[in-house]
ZADO-1210 file (C-alpha; in nm, 4 decimals, padded with zeros to 6 digits):
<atoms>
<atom x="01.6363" y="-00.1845" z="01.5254" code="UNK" pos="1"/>
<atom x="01.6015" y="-00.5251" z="01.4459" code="UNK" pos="2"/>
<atom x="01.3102" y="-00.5474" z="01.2300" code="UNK" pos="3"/>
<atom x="01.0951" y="-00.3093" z="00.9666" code="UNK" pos="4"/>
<atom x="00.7436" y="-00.2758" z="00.9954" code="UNK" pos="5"/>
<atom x="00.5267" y="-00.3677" z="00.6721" code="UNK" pos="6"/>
<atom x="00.1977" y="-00.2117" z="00.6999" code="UNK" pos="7"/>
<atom x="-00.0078" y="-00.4485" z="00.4426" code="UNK" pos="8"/>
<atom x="-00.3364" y="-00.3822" z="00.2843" code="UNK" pos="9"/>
<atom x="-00.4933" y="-00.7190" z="00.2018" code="UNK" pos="10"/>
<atom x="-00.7769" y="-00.9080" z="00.1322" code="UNK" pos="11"/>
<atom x="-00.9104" y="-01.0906" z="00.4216" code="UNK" pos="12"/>
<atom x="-01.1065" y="-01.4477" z="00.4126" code="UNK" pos="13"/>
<atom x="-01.4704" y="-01.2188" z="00.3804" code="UNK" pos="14"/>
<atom x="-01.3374" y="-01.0622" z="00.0450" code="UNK" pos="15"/>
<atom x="-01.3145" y="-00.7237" z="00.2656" code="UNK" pos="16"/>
<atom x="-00.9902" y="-00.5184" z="00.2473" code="UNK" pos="17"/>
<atom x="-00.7879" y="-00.4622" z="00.5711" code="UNK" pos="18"/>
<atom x="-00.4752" y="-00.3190" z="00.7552" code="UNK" pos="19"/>
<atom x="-00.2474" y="-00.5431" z="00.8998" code="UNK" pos="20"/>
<atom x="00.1233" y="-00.4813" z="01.0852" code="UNK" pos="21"/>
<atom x="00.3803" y="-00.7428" z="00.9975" code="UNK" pos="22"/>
<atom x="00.7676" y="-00.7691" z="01.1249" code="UNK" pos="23"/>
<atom x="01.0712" y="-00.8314" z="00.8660" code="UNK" pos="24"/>
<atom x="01.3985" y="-00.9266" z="01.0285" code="UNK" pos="25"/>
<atom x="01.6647" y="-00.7109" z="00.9504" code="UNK" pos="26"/>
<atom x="01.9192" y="-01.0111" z="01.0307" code="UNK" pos="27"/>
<atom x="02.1730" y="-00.9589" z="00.7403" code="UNK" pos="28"/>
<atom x="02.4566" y="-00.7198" z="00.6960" code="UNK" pos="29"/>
<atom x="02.6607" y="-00.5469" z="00.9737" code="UNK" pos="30"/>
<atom x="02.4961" y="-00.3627" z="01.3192" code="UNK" pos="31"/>
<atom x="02.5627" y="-00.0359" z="01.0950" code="UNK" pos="32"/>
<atom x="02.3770" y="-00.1348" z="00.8025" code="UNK" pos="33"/>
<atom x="02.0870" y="-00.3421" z="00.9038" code="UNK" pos="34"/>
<atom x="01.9609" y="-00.5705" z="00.6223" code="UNK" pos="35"/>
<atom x="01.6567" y="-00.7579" z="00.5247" code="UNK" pos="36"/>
<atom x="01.6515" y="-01.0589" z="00.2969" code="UNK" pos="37"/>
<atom x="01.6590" y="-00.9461" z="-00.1028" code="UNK" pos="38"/>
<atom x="01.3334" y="-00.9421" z="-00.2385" code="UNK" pos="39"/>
<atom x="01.2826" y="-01.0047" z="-00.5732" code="UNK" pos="40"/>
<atom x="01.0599" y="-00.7544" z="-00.8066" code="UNK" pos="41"/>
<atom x="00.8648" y="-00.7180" z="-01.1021" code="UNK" pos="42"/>
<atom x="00.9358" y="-00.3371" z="-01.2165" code="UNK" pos="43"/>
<atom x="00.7781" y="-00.0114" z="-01.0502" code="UNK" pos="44"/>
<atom x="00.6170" y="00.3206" z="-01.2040" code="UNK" pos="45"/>
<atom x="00.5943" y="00.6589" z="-01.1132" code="UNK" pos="46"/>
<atom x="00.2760" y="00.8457" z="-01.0663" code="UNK" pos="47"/>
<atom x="00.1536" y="01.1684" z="-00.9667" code="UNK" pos="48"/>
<atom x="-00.1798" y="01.2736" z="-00.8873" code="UNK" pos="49"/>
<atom x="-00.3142" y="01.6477" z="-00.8187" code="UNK" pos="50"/>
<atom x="-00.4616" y="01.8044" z="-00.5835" code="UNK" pos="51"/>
<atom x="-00.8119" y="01.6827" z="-00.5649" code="UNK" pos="52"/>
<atom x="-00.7921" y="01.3253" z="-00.7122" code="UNK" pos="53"/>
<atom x="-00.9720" y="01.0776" z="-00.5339" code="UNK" pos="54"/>
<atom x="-01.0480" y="00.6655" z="-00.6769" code="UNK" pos="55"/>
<atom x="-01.3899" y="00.5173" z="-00.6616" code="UNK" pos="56"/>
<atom x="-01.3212" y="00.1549" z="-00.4792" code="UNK" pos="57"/>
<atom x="-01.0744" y="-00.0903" z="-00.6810" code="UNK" pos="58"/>
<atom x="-00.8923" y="-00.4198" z="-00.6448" code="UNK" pos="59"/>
<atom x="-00.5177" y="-00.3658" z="-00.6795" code="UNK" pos="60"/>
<atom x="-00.4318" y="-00.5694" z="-00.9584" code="UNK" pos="61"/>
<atom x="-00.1126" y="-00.7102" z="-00.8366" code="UNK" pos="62"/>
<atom x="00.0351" y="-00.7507" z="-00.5034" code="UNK" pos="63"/>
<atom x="00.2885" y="-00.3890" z="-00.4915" code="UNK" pos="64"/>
<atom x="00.4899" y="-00.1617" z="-00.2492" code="UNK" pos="65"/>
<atom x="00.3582" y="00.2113" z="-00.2564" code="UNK" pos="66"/>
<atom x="00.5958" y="00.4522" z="-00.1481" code="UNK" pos="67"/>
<atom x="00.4986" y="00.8261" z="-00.1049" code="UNK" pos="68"/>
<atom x="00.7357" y="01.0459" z="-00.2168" code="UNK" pos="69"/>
<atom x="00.5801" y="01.3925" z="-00.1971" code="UNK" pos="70"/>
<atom x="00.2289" y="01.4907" z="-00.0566" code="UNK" pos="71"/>
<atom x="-00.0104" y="01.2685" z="00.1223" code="UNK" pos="72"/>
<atom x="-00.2103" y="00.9610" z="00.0308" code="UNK" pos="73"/>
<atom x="-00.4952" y="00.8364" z="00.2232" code="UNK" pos="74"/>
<atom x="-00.6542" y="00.4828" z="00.1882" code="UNK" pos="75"/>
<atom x="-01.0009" y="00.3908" z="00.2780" code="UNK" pos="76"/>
<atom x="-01.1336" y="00.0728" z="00.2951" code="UNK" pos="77"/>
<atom x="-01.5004" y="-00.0654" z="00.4083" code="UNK" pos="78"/>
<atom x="-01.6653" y="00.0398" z="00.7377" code="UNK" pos="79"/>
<atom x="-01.5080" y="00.4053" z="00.7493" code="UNK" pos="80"/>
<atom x="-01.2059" y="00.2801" z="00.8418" code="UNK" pos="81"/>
<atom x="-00.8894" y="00.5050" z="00.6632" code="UNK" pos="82"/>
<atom x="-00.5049" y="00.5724" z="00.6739" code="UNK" pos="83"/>
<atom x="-00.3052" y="00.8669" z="00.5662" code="UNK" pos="84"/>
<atom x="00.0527" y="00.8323" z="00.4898" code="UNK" pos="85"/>
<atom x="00.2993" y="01.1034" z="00.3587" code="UNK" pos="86"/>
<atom x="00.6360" y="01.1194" z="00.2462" code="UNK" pos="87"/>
<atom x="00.8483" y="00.8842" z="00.3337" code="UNK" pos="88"/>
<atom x="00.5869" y="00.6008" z="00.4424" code="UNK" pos="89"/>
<atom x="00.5334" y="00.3204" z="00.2818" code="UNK" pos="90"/>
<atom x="00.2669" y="00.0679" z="00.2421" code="UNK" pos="91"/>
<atom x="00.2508" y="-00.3078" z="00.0852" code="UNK" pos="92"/>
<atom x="-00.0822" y="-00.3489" z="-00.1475" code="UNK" pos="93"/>
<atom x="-00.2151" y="-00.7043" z="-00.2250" code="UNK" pos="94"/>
<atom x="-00.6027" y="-00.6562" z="-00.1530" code="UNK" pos="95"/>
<atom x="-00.6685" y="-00.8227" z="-00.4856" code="UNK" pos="96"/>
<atom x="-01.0307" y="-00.9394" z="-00.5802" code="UNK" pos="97"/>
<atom x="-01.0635" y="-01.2951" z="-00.4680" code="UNK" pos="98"/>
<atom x="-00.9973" y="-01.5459" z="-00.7386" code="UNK" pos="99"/>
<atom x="-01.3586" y="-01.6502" z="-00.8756" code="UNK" pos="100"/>
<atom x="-01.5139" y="-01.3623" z="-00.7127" code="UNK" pos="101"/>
<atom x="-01.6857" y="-01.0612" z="-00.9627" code="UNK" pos="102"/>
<atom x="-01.6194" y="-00.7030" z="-00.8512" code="UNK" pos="103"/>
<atom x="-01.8194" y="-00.5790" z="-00.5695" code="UNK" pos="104"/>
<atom x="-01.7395" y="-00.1738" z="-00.4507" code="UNK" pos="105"/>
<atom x="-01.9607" y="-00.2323" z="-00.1635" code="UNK" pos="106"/>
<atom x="-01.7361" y="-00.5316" z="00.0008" code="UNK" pos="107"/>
<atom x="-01.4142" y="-00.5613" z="-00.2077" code="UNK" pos="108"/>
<atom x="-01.1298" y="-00.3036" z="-00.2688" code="UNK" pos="109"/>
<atom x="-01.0528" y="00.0358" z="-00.1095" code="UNK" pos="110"/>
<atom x="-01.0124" y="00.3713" z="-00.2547" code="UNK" pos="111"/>
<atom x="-00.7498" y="00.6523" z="-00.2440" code="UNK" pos="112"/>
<atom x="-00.6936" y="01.0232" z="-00.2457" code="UNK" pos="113"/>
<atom x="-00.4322" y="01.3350" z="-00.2337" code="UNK" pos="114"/>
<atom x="-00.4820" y="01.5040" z="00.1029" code="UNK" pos="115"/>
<atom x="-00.3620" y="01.8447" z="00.1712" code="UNK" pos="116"/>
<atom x="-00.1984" y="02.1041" z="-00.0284" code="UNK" pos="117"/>
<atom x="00.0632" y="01.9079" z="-00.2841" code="UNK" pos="118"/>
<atom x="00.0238" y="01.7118" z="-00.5099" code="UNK" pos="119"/>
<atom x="00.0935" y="01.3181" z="-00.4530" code="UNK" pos="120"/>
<atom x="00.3856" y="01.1712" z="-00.6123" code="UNK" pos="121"/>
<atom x="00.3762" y="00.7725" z="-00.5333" code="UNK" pos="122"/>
<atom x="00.6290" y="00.4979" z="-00.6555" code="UNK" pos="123"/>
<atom x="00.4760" y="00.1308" z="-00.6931" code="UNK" pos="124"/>
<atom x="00.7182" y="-00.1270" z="-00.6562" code="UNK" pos="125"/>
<atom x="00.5530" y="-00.4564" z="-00.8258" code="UNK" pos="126"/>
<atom x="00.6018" y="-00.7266" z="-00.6031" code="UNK" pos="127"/>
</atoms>
C-alpha cells in the first residue's frame, strides 16, 4: 500500500458539511513499515458515550482525528446523507462554522450517535 485513505468531514464553500476521500503518501520508512509524513498535534481526549446518545447538529470546534475504539459511531450531515464507522475506523473532522457566519442547524454542522449494542468509546486527536 502506498497511501492511507483520510475520510474528511468538512465544510464546503455553501457552509454545508460533507464527506470527502483524500490520499496520504506513505513514502517514508522501509517497504515493511510504510510511513507518512509526522504530523504535528495539539493533544487528544477520551470519550465514551452510551448506548442511546445521539447530538443535535454542531460545528466541530477545531479541526480533529476521531478514532473509534469500541462500538459504532454514525455521522449525519444535511440532506439524509450518513456514515457509520466502528472500531478501528477513523475519520478527520474540520466542518467548522464558517468564520463570520452565526450557527445555523438547518445548513451548518452534522450530528452523531452510538449505533448498536455497545457503548462508543472515541479518541479525538486535535489537529
Amino acid at each position: 500500500m502506498t497511501h492511507f485513505t483520510k475520510t474528511v468531514l468538512f465544510t464546503d464553500v455553501d457552509g454545508r458539511a460533507r464527506f470527502k476521500e483524500e490520499a496520504l503518501a506513505l513514502d517514508q520508512g522501509t517497504p515493511q513499515t510504510r510511513l507518512s509524513a509526522l504530523f504535528a498535534s495539539g493533544g487528544y481526549q477520551l470519550r465514551t458515550s452510551p448506548v442511546g446518545f445521539r447530538s443535535s447538529f454542531h460545528c466541530t470546534g477545531a479541526p480533529q482525528w476521531v478514532f473509534i475504539l469500541g462500538g459504532q459511531m454514525e455521522i449525519g450531515i444535511q440532506g439524509g446523507v450518513s456514515r457509520v464507522f466502528g472500531p478501528g475506523e477513523h475519520f478527520f473532522s474540520a466542518d467548522v462554522l464558517p468564520e463570520g457566519a452565526t450557527f445555523d442547524p438547518a445548513v451548518h454542522g452534522h450530528w452523531s450517535r452510538q449505533v448498536g449494542p455497545d457503548p462508543l468509546v472515541t479518541l479525538f486527536l486535535r489537529a
